[in-house]
C-alpha positions as CSV (number, residue, x, y, z in Angstrom):
1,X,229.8,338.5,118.1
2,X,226.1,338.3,117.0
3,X,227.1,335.0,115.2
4,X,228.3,333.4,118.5
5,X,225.0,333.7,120.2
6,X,223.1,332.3,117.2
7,X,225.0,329.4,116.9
8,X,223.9,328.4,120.8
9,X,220.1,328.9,120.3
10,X,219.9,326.8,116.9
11,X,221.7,324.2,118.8
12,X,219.4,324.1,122.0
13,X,216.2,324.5,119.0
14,X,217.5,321.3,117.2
15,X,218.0,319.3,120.6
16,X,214.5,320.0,121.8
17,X,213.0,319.3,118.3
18,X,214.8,316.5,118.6
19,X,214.0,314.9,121.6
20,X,209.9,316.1,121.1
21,X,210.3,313.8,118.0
22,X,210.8,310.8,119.7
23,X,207.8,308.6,120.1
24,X,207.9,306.2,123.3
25,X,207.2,302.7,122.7
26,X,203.3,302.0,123.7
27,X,203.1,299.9,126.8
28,X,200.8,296.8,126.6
29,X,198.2,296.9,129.8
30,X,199.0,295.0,132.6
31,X,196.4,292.2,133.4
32,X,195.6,293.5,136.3
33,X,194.5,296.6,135.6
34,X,192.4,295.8,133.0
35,X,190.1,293.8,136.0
36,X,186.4,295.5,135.3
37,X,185.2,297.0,138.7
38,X,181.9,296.1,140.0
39,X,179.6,298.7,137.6
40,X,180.3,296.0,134.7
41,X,181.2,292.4,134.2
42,X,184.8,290.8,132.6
43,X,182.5,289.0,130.1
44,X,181.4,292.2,128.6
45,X,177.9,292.8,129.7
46,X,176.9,292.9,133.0
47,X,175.6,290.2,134.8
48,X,176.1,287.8,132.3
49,X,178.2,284.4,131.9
50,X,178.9,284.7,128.0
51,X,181.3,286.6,126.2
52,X,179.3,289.4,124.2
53,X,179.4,287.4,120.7
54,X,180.2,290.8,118.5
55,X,183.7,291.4,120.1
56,X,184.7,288.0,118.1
57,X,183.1,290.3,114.9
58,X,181.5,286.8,113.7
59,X,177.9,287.1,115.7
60,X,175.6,284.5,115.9
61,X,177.7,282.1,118.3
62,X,176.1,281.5,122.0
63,X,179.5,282.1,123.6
64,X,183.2,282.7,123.3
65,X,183.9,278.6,123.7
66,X,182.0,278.3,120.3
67,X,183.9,281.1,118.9
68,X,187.2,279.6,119.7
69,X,187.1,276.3,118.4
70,X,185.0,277.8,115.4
71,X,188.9,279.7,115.1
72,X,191.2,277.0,116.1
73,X,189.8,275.1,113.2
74,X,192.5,276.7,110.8
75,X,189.9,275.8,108.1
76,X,191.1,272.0,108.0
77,X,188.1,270.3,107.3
78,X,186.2,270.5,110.3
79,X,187.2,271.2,113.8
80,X,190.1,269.2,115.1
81,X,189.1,269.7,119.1
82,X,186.3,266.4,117.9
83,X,189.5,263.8,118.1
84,X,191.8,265.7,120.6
85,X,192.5,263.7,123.5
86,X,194.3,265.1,126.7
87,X,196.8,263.2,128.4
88,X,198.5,261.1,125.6
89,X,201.7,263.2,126.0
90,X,203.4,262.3,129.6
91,X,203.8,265.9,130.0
92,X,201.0,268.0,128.1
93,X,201.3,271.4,129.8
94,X,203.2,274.1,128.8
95,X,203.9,276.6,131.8
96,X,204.4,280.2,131.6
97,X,205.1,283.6,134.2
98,X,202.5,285.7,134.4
99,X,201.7,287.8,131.9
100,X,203.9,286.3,129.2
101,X,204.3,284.4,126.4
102,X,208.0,283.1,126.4
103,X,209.1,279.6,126.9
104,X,210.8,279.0,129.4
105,X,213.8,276.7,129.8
106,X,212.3,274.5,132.2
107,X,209.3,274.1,129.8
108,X,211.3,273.1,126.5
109,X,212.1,269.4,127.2
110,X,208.5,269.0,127.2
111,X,208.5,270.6,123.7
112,X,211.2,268.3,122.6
113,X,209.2,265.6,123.5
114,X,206.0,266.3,121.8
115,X,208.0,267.0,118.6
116,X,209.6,263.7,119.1
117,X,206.0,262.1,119.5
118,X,204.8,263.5,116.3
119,X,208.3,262.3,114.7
120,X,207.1,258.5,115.5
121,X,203.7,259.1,114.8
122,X,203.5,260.5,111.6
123,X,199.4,260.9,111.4
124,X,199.0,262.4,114.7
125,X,198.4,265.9,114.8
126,X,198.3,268.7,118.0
127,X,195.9,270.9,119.0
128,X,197.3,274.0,121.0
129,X,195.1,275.1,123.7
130,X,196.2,278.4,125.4
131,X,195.3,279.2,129.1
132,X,195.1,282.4,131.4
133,X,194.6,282.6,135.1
134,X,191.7,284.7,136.0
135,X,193.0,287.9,136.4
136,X,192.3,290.5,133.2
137,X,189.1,290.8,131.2
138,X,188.1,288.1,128.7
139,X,189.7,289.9,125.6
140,X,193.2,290.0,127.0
141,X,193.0,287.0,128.0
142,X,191.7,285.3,125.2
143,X,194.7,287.1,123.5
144,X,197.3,286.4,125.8
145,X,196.2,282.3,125.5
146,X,196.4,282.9,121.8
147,X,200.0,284.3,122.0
148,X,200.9,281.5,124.4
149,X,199.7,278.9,121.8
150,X,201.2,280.5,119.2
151,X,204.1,280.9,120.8
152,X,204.5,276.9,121.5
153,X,203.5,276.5,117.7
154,X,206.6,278.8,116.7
155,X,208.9,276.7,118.8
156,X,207.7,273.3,117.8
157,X,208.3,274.4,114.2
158,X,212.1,275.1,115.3
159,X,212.0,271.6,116.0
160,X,211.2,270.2,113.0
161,X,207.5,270.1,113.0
162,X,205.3,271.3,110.0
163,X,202.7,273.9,110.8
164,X,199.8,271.9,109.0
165,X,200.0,269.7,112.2
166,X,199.8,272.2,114.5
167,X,196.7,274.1,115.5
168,X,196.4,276.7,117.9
169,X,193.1,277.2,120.2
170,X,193.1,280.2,122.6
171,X,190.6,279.2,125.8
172,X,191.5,282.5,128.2
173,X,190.6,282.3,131.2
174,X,187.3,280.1,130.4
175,X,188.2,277.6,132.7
176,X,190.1,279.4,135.5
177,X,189.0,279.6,139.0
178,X,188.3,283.2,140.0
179,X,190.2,284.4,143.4
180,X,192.6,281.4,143.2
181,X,195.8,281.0,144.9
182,X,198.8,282.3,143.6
183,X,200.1,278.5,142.9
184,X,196.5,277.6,141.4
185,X,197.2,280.6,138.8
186,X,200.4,279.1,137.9
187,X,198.9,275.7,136.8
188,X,196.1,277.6,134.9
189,X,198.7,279.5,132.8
190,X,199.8,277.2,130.4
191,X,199.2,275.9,126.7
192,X,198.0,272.4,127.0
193,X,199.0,270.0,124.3
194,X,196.3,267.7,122.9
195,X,197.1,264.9,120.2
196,X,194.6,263.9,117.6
197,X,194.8,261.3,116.1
């Protein structure tokens, strides 16, 4: 009889050591909520136009611009972003939903296209250039351009195009137009596709 009732509380012991052990999955922040309020600035210090330098742990460039391309070199003898030129590919911008890097469906003919580009012209090379609408501070963005480029780079490779043609260049939301319409942020989130040649 007093082995009946012990059985029951080792069970419900187990279960609850069993379900405290379970770790939830981390959520990644919203955009949105990571908007600075008015005691501080989304460029890191307040009142200022430039990206504090020591978030890129490099120092010494005058702003984040620098510190991108000084990245999106991928150490290829100099800085490709010097021979880019936008607007060789018919369609040279790479859409995505807010907050995300996924291609769509919609955007992969474009894909297709580029990769066929780079098939005919076999010493042109791309330069990746991720975009965020202005919502967020400056780190998430800049990391959310860098996935979006990245993520173009992975599916251009699935195409048939070798990563030592490919470079990836995250700009944020450097160029986006704070308080924008909602179909103004859609055309600012995108990876734009630059050819060098």
């Amino acid at each position: 009889m007093h082995f009946k009732k012990i059985i029951p509380v080792t069970l419900t012991l187990a279960l609850l050591a069993a379900i405290s052990g379970c770790a939830k999955k981390p959520r990644r922040p919203n955009p949105i909520d990571t908007i600075m309020g008015s005691g501080g600035s989304a460029y890191g210090t307040a009142g200022s136009d430039q990206i504090n330098p020591t978030a890129f742990g490099d120092g010494g460039f005058a702003d984040a611009s620098e510190a991108i391309a000084s990245r999106g070199s991928n150490g290829a003898g100099g800085n490709p972003m010097d021979t880019a030129e936008r607007g060789v590919l018919a369609e040279s911008d790479v859409y995505f939903d807010f907050d995300s890097a996924s291609i769509k469906p919609s955007e992969r003919a474009k894909l297709a296209d580029a990769a066929d580009y780079l098939r005919l012209n076999s010493r042109a090379k791309i330069v990746l250039e991720g975009h965020c609408d202005w919502r967020g501070t400056s780190e998430y963005n800049l990391a959310l351009g860098d996935r979006r480029a990245k993520s173009v780079q992975r599916y251009l490779e699935t195409l048939g195009v070798s990563p030592d043609r490919i470079t990836t260049l995250s700009k944020g939301d450097l160029n986006a137009t704070k308080g924008a319409s909602e179909a103004q942020m859609g055309r600012e989130r995108k990876t734009e596709i630059l050819v060098s040649r």
